[in-house]
C-alpha positions in Angstrom: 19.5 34.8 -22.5 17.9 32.4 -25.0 14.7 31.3 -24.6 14.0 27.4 -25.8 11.5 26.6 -28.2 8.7 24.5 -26.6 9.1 21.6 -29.3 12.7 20.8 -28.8 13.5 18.5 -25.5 16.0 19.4 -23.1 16.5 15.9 -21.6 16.5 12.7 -23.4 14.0 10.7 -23.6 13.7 6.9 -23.7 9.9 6.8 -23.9 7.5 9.6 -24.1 8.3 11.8 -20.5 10.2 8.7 -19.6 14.0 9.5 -19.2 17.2 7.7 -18.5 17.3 8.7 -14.6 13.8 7.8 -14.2 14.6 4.0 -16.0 17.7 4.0 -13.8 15.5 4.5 -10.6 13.2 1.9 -11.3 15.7 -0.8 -12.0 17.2 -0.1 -8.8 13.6 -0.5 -7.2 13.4 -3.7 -8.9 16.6 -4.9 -7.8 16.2 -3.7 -4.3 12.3 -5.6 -4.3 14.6 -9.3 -6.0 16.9 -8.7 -2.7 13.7 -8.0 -0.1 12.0 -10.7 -1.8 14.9 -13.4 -1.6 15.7 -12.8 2.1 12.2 -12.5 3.8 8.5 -13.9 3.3 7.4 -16.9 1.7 4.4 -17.0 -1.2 2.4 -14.5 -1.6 4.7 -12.4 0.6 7.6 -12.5 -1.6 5.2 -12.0 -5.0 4.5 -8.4 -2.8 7.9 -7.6 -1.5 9.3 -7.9 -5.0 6.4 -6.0 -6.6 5.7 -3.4 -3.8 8.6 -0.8 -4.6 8.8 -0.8 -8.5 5.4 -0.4 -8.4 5.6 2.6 -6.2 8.9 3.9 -8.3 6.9 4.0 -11.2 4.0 6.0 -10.0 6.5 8.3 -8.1 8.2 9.0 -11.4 5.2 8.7 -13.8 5.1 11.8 -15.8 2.9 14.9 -14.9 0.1 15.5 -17.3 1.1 19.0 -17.4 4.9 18.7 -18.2 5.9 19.8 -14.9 7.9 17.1 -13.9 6.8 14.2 -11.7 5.9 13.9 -8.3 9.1 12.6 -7.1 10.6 15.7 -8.5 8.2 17.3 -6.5 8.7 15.8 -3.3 12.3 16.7 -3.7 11.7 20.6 -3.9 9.4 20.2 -0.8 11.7 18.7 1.0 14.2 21.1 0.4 12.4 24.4 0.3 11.1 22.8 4.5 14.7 22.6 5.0 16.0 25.4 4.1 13.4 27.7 6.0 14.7 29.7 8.6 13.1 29.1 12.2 12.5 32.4 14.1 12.4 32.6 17.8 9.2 33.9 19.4 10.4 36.3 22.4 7.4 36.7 25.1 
């Protein structure tokens, strides 16, 4: 097994912790907030609906200040590691 050197990135990298999944993601946010916005709310509403979710994609996959990943990355594992638990029964 080969260990990798920290200064050489595994994934590429658009901007600094930024990758091409995470720019992906938040294009579909912003197209999913341009077909919210366009269907429903008028004014201010739509200014919200079409700003709400790209917004919140960004933070979600805003890097981690310690390199670990980002938080949607961490919500992921979460997720999974609940699911795959086993569920005992309790005999009385």
């Amino acid at each position: 097994m080969y260990l990798i050197p920290k200064n050489i990135k595994v994934k590429r990298e658009i901007f600094r912790g930024y990758g091409v999944k995470e720019i992906v993601l938040l294009g579909f946010s912003i197209l999913i907030g341009f077909i919210l916005s366009k269907f429903f709310g008028t004014g201010l509403v739509k200014v919200f609906l079409f700003s709400f979710f790209p917004i919140l994609m960004f933070l979600l996959t805003l890097p981690m200040p310690t390199g670990n990943g980002n938080i949607l990355g961490i919500l992921i594992k979460m997720f999974k590691f609940m699911s795959s638990q086993k569920k005992y029964k309790k005999y009385s």
